[in-house]
PDB file with one MODEL, atoms N, CA, C and O in Angstrom:
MODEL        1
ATOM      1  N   UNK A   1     167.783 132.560 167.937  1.00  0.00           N
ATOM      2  CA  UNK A   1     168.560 131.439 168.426  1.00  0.00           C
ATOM      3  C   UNK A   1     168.276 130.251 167.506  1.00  0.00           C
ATOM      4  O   UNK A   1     167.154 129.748 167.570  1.00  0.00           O
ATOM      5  N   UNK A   2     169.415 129.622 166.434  1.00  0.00           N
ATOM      6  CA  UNK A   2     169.130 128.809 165.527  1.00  0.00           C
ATOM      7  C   UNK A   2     168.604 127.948 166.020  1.00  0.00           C
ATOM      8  O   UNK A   2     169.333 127.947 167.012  1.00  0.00           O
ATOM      9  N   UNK A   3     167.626 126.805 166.294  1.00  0.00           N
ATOM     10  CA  UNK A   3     167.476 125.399 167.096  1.00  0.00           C
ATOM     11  C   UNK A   3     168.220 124.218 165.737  1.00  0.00           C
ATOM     12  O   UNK A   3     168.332 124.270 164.512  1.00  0.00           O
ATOM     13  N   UNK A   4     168.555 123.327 166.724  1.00  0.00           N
ATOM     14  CA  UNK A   4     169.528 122.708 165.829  1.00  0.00           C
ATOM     15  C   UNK A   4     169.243 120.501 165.930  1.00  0.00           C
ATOM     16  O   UNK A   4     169.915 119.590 165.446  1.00  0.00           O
ATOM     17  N   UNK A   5     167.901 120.491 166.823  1.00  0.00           N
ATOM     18  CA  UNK A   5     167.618 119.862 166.931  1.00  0.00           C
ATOM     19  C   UNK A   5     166.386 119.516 167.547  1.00  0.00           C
ATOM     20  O   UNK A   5     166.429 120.182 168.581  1.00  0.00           O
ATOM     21  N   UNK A   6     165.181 118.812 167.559  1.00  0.00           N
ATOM     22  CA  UNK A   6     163.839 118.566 168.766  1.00  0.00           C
ATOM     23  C   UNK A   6     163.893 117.483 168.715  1.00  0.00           C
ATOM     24  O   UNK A   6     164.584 116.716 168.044  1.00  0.00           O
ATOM     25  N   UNK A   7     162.839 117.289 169.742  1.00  0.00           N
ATOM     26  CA  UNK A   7     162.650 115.487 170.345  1.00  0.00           C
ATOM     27  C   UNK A   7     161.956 115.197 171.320  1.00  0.00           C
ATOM     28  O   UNK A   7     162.494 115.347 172.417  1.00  0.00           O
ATOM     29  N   UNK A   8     160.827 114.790 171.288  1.00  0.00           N
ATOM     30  CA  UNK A   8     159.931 114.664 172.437  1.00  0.00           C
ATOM     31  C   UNK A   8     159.655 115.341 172.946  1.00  0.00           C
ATOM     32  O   UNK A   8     159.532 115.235 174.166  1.00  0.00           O
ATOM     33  N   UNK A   9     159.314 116.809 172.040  1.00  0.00           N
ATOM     34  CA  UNK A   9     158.943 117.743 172.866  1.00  0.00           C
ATOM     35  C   UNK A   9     160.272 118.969 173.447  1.00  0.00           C
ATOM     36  O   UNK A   9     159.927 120.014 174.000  1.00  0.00           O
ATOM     37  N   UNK A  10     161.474 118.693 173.259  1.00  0.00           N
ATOM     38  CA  UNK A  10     162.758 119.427 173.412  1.00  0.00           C
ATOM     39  C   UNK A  10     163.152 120.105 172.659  1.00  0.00           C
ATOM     40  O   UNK A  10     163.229 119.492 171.595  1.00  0.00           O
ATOM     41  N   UNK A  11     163.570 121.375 172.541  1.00  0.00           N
ATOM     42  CA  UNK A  11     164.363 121.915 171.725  1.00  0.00           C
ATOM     43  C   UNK A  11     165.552 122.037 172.109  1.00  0.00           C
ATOM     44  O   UNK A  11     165.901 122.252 173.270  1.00  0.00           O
ATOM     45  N   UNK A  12     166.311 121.900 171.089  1.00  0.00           N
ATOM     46  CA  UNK A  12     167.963 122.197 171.548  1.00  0.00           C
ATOM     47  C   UNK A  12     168.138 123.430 170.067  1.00  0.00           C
ATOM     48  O   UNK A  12     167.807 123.394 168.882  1.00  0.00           O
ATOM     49  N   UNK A  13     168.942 124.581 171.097  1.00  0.00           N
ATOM     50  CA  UNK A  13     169.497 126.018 170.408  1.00  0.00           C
ATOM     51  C   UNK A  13     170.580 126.027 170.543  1.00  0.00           C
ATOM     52  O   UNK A  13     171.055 125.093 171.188  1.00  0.00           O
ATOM     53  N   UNK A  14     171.534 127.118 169.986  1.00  0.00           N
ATOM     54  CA  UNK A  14     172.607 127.436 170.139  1.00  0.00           C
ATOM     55  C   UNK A  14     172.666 128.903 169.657  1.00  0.00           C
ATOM     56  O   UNK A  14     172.150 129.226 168.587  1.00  0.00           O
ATOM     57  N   UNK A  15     173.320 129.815 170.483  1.00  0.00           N
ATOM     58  CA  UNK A  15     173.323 131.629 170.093  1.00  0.00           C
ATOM     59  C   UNK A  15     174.564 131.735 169.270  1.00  0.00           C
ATOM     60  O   UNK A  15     175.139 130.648 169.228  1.00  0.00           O
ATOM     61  N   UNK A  16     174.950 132.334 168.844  1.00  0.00           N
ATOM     62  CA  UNK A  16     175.647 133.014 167.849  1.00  0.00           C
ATOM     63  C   UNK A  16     176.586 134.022 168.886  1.00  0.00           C
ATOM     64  O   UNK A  16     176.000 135.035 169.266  1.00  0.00           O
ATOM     65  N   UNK A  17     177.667 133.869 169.258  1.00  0.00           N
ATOM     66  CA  UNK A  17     178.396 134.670 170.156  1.00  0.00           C
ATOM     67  C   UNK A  17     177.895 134.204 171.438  1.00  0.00           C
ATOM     68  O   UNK A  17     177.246 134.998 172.119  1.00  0.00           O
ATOM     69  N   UNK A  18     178.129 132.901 171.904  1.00  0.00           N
ATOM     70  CA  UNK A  18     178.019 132.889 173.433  1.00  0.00           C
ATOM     71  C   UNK A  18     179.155 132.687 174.523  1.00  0.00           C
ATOM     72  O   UNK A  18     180.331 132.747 174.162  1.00  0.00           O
ATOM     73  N   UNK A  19     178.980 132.559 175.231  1.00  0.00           N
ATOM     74  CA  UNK A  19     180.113 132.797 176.131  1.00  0.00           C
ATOM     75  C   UNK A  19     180.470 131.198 176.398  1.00  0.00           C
ATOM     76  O   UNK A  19     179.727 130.224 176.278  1.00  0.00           O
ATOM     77  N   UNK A  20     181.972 131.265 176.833  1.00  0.00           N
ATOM     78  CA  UNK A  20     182.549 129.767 177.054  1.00  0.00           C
ATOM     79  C   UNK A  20     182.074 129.433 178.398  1.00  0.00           C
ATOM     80  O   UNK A  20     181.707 130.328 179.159  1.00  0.00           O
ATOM     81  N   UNK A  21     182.054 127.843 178.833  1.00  0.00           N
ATOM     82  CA  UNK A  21     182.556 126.970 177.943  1.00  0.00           C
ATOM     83  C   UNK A  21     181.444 126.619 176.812  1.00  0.00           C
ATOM     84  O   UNK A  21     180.315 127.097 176.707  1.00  0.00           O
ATOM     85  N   UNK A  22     181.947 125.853 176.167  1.00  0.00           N
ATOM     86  CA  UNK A  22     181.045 125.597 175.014  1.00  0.00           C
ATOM     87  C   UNK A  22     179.621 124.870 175.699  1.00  0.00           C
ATOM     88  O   UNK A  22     179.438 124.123 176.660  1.00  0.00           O
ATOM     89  N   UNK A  23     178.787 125.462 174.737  1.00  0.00           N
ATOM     90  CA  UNK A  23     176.977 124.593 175.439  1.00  0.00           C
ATOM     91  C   UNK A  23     175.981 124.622 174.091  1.00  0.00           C
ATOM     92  O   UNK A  23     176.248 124.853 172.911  1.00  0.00           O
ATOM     93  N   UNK A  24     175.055 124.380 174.582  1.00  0.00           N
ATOM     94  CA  UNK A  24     173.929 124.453 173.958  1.00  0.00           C
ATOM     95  C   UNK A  24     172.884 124.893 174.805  1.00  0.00           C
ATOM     96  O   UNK A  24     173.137 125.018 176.003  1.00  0.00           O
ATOM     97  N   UNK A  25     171.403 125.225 174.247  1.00  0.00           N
ATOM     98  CA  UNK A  25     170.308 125.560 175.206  1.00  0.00           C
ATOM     99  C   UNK A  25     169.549 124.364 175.078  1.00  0.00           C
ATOM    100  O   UNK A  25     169.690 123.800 173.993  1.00  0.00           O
ATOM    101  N   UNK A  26     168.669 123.747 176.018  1.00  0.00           N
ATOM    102  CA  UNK A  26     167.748 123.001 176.072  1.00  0.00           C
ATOM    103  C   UNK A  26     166.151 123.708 176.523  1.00  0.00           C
ATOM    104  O   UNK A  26     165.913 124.216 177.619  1.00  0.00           O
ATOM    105  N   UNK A  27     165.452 123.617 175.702  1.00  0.00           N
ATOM    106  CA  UNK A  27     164.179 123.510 176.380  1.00  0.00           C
ATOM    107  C   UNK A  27     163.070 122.891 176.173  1.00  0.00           C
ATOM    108  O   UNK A  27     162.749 122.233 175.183  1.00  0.00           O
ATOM    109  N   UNK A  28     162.338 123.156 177.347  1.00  0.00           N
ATOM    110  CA  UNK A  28     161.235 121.948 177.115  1.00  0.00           C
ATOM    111  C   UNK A  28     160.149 122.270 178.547  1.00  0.00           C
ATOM    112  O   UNK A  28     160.289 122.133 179.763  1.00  0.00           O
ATOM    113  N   UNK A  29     158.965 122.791 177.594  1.00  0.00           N
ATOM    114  CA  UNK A  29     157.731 122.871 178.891  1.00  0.00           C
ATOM    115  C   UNK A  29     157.826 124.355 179.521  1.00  0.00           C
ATOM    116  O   UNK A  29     157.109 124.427 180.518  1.00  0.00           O
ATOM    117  N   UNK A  30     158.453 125.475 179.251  1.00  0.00           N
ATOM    118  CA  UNK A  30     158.750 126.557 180.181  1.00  0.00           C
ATOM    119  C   UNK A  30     160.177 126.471 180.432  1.00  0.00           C
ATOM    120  O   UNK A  30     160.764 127.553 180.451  1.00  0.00           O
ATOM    121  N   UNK A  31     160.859 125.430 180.629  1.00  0.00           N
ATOM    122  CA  UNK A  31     162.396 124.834 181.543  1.00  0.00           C
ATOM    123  C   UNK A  31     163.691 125.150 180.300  1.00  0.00           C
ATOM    124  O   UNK A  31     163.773 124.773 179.130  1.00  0.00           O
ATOM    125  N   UNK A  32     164.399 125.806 180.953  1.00  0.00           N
ATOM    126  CA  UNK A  32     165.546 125.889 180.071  1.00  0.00           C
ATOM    127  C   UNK A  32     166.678 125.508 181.072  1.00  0.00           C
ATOM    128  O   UNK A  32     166.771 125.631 182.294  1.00  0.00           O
ATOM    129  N   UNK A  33     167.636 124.921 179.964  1.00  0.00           N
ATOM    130  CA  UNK A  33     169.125 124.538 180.939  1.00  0.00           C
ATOM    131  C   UNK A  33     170.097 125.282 179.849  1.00  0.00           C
ATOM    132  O   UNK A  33     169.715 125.874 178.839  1.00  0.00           O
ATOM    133  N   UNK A  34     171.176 125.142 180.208  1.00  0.00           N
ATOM    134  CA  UNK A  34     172.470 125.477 179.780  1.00  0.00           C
ATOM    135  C   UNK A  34     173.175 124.236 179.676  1.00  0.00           C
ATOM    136  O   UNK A  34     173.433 123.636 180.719  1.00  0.00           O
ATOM    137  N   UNK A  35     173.570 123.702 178.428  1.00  0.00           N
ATOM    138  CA  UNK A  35     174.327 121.783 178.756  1.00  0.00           C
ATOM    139  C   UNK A  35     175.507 121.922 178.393  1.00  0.00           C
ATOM    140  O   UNK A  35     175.533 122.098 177.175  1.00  0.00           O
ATOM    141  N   UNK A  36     177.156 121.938 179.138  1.00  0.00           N
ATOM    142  CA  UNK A  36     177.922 121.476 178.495  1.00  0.00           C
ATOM    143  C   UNK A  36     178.492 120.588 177.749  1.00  0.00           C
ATOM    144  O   UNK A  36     178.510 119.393 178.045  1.00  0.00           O
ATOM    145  N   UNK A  37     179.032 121.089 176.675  1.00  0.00           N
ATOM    146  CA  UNK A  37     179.096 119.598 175.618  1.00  0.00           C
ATOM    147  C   UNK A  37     180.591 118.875 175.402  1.00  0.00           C
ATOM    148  O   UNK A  37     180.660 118.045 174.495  1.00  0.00           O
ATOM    149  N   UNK A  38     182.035 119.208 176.355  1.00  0.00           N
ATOM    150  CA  UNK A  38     182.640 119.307 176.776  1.00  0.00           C
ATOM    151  C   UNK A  38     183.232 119.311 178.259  1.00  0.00           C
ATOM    152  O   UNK A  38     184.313 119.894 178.182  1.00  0.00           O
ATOM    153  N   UNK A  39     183.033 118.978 179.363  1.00  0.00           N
ATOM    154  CA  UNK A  39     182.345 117.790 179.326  1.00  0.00           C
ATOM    155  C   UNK A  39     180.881 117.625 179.318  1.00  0.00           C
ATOM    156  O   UNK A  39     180.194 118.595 179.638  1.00  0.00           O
ATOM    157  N   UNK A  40     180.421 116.706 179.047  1.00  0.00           N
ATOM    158  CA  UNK A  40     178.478 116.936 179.013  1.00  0.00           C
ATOM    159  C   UNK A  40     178.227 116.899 180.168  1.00  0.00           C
ATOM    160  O   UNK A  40     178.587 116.083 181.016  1.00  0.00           O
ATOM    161  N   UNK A  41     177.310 118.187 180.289  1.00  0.00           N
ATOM    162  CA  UNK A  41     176.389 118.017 181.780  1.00  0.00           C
ATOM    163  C   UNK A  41     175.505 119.275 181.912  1.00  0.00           C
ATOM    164  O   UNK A  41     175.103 119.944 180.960  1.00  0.00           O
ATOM    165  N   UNK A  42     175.252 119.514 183.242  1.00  0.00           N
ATOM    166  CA  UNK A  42     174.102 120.588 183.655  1.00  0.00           C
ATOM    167  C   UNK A  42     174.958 121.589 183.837  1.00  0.00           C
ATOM    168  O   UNK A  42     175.968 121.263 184.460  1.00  0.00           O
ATOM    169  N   UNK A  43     174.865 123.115 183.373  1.00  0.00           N
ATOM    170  CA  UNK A  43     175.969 123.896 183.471  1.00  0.00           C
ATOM    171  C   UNK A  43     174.765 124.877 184.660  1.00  0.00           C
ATOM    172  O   UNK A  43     174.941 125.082 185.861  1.00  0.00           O
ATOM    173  N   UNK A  44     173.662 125.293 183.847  1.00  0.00           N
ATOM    174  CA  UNK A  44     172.822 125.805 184.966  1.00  0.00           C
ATOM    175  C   UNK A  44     171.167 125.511 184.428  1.00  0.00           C
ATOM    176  O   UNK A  44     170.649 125.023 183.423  1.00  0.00           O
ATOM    177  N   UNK A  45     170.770 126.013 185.506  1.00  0.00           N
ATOM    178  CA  UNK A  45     168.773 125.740 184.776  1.00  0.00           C
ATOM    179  C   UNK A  45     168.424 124.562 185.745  1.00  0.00           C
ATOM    180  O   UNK A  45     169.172 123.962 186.518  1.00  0.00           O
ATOM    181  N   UNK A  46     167.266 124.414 185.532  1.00  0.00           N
ATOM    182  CA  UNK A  46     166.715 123.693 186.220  1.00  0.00           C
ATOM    183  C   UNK A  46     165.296 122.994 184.589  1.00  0.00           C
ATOM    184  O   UNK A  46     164.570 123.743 183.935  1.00  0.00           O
ATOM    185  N   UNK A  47     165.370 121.823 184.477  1.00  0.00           N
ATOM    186  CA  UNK A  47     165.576 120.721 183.877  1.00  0.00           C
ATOM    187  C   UNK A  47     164.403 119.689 184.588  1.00  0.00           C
ATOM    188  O   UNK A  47     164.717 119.501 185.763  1.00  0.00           O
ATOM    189  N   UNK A  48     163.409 119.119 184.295  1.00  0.00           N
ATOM    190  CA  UNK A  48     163.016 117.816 184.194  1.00  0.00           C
ATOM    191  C   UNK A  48     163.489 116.753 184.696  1.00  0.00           C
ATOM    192  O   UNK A  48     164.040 116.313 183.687  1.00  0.00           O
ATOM    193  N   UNK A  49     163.685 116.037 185.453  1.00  0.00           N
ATOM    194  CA  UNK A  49     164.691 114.540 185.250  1.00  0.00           C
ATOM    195  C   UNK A  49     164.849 114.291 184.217  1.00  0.00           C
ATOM    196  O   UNK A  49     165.842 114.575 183.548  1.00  0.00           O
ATOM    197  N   UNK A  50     163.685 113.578 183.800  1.00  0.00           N
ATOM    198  CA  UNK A  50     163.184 112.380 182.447  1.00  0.00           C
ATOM    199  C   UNK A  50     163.947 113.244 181.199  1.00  0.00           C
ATOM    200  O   UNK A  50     164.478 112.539 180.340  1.00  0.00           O
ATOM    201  N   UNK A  51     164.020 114.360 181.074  1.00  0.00           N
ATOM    202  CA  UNK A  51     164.292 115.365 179.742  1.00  0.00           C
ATOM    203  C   UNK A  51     165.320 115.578 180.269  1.00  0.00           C
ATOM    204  O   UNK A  51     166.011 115.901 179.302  1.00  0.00           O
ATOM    205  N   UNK A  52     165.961 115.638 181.145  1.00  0.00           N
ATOM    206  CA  UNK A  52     167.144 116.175 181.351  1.00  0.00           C
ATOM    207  C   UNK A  52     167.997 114.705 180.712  1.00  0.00           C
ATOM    208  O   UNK A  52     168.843 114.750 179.818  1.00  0.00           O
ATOM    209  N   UNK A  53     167.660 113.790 181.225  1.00  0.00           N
ATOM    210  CA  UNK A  53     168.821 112.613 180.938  1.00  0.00           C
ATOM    211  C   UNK A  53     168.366 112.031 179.489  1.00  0.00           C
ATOM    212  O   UNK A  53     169.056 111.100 179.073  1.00  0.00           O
ATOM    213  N   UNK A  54     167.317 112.456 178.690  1.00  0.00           N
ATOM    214  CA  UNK A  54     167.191 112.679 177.533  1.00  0.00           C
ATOM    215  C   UNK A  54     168.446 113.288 176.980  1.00  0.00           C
ATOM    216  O   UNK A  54     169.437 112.703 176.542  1.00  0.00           O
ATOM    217  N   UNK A  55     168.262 114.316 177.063  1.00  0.00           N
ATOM    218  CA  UNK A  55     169.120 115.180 176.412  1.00  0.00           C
ATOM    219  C   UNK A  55     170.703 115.094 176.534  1.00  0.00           C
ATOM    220  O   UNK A  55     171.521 115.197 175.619  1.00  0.00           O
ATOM    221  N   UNK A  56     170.970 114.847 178.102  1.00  0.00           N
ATOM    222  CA  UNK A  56     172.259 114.340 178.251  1.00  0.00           C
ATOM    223  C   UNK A  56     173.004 112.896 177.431  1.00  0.00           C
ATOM    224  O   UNK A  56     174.183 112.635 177.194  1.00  0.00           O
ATOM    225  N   UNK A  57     171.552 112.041 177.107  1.00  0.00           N
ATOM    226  CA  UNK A  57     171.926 110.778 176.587  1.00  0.00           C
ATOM    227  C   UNK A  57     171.836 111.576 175.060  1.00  0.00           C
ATOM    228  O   UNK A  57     172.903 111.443 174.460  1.00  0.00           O
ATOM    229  N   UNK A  58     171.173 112.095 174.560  1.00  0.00           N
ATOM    230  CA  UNK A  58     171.464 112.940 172.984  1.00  0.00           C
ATOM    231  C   UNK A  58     172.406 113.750 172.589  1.00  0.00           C
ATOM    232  O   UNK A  58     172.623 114.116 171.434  1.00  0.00           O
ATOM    233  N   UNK A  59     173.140 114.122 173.837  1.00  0.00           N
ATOM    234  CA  UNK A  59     174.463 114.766 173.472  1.00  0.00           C
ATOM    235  C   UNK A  59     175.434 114.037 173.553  1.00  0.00           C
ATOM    236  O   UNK A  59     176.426 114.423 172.934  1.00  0.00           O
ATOM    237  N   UNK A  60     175.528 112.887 174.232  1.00  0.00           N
ATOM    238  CA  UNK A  60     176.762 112.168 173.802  1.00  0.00           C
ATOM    239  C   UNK A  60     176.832 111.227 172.634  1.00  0.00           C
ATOM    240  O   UNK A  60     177.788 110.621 172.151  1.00  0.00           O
ATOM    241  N   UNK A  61     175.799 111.262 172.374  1.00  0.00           N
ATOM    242  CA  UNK A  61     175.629 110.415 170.664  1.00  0.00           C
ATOM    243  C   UNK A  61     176.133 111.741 169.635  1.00  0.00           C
ATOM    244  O   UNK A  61     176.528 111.300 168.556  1.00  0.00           O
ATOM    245  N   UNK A  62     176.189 112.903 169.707  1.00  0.00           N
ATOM    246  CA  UNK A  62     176.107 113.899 168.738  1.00  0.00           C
ATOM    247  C   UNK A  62     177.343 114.914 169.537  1.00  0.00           C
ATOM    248  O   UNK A  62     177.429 116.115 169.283  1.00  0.00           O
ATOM    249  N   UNK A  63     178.232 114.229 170.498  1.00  0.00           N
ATOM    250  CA  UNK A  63     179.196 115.197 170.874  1.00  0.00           C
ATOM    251  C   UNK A  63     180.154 116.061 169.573  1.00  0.00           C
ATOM    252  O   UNK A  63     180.284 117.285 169.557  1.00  0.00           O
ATOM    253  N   UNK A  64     180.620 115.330 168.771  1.00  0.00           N
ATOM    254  CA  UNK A  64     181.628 116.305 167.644  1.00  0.00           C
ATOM    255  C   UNK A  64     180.557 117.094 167.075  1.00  0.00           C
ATOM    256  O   UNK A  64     180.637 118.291 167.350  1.00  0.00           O
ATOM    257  N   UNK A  65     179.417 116.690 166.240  1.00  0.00           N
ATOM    258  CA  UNK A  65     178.793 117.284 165.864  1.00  0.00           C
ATOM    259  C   UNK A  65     178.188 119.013 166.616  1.00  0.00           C
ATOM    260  O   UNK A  65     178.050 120.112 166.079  1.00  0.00           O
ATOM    261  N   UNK A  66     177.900 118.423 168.397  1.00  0.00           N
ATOM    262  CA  UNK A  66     177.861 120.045 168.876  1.00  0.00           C
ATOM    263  C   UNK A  66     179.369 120.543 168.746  1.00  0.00           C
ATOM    264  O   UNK A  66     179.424 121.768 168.634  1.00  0.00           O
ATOM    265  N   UNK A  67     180.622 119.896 168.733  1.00  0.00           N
ATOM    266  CA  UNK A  67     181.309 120.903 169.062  1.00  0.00           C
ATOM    267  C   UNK A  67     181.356 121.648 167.535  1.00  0.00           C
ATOM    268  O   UNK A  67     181.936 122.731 167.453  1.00  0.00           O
ATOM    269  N   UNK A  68     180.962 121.266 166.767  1.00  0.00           N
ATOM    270  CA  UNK A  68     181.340 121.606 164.697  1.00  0.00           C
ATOM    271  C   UNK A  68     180.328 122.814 165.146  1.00  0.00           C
ATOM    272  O   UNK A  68     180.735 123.974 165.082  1.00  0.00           O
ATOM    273  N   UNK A  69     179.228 122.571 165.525  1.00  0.00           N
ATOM    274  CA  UNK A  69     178.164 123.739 165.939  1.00  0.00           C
ATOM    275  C   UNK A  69     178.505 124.576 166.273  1.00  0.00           C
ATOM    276  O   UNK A  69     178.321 125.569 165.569  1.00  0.00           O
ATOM    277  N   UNK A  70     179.408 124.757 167.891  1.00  0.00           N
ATOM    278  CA  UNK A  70     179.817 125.489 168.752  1.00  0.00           C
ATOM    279  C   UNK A  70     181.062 126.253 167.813  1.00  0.00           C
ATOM    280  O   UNK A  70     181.274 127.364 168.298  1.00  0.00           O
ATOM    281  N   UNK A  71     181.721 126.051 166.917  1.00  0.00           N
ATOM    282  CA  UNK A  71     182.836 126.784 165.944  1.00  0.00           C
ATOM    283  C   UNK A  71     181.790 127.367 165.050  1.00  0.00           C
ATOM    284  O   UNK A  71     181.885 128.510 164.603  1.00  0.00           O
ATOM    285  N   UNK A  72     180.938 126.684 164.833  1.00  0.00           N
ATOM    286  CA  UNK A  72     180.544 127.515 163.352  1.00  0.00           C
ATOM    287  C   UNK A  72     179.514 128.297 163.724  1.00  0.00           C
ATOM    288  O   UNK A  72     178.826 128.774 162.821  1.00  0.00           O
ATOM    289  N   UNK A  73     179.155 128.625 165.237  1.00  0.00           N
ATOM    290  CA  UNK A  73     178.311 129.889 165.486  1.00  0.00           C
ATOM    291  C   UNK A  73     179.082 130.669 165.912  1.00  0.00           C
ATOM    292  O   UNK A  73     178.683 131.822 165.750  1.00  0.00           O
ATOM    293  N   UNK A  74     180.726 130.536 166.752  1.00  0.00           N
ATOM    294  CA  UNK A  74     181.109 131.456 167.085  1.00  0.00           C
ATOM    295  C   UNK A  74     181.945 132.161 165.641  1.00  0.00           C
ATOM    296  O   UNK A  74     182.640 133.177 165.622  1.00  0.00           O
ATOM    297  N   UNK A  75     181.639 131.339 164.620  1.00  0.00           N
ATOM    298  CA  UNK A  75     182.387 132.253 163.192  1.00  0.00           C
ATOM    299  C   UNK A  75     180.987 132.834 162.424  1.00  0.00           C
ATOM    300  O   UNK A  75     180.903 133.376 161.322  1.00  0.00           O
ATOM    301  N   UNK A  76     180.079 132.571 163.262  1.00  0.00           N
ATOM    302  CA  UNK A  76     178.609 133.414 162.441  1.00  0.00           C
ATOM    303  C   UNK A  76     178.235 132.442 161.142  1.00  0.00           C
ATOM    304  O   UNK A  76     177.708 133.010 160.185  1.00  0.00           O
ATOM    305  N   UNK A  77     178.404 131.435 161.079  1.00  0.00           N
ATOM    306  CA  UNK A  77     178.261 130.222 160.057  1.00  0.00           C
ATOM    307  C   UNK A  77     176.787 130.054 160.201  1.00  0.00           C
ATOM    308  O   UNK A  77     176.114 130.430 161.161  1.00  0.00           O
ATOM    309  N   UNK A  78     176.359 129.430 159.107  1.00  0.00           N
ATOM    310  CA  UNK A  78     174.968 128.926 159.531  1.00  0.00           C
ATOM    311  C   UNK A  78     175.423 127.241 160.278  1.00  0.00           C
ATOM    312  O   UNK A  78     176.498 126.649 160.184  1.00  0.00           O
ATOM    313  N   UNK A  79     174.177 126.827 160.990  1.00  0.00           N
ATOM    314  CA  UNK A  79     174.365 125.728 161.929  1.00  0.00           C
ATOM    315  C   UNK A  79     173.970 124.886 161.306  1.00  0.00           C
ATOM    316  O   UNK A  79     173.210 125.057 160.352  1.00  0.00           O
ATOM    317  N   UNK A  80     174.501 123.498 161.797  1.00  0.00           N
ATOM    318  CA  UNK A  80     174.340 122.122 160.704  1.00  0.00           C
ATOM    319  C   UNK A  80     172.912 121.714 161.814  1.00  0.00           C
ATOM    320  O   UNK A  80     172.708 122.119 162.959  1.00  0.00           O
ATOM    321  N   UNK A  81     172.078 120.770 160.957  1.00  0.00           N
ATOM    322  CA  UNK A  81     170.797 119.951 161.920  1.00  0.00           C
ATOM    323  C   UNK A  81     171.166 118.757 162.429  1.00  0.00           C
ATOM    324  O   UNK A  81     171.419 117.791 161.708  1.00  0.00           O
ATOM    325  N   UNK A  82     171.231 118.734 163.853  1.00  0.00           N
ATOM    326  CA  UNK A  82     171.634 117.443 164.222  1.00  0.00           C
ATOM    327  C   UNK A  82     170.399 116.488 164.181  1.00  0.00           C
ATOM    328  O   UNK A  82     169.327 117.059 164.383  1.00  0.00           O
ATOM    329  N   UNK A  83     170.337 115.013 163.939  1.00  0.00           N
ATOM    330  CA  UNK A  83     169.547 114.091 164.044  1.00  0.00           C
ATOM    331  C   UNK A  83     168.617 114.135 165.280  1.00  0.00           C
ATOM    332  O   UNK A  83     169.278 114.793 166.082  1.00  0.00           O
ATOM    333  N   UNK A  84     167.807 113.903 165.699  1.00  0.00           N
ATOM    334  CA  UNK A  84     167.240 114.130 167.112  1.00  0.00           C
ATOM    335  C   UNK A  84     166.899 112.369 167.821  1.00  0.00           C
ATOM    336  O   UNK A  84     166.778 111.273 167.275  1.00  0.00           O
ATOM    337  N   UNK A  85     166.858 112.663 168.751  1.00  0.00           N
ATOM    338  CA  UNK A  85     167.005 111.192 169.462  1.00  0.00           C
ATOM    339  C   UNK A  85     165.423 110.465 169.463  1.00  0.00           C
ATOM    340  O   UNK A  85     164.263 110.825 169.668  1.00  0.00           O
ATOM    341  N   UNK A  86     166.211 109.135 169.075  1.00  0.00           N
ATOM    342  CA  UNK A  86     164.363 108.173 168.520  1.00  0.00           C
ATOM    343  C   UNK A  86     164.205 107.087 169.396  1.00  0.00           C
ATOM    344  O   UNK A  86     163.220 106.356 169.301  1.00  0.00           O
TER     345      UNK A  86
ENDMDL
END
């Protein structure tokens, strides 16, 4: 699973053939979510508060950028590095 970004301890992934709607993985500590990036939010998982609205506030700074992600894994592309939140 390429990771395509960290931050305080977060990783953000993305799989190569995943199923719609478009997402990313988050994790952090044991905790994984599923985030839609389209619209952004909690798709499933169970999430942190504090890291959860991290991450929700890091995906809307970097929304086109996941969706460029979300095309270029479902064409088997390598993945671009998004900036991580400071």
């Amino acid at each position: 699973m390429p990771r395509v970004s960290e931050f305080f301890g977060i990783t953000i992934s993305m799989y190569y053939d995943d199923h719609n709607p478009p997402h990313f993985h988050a994790l952090y500590r044991g905790a994984e979510a599923e985030i839609g990036i389209d619209p952004i939010g909690l798709i499933q998982g169970k999430f942190p508060t504090r890291a959860l609205s991290l991450v929700l506030e890091w995906a809307a700074l970097h929304q086109a950028e996941l969706l460029s992600n979300w095309i270029l894994a479902s064409e088997h592309r390598p993945l671009d590095k998004i900036s991580p939140l400071e």
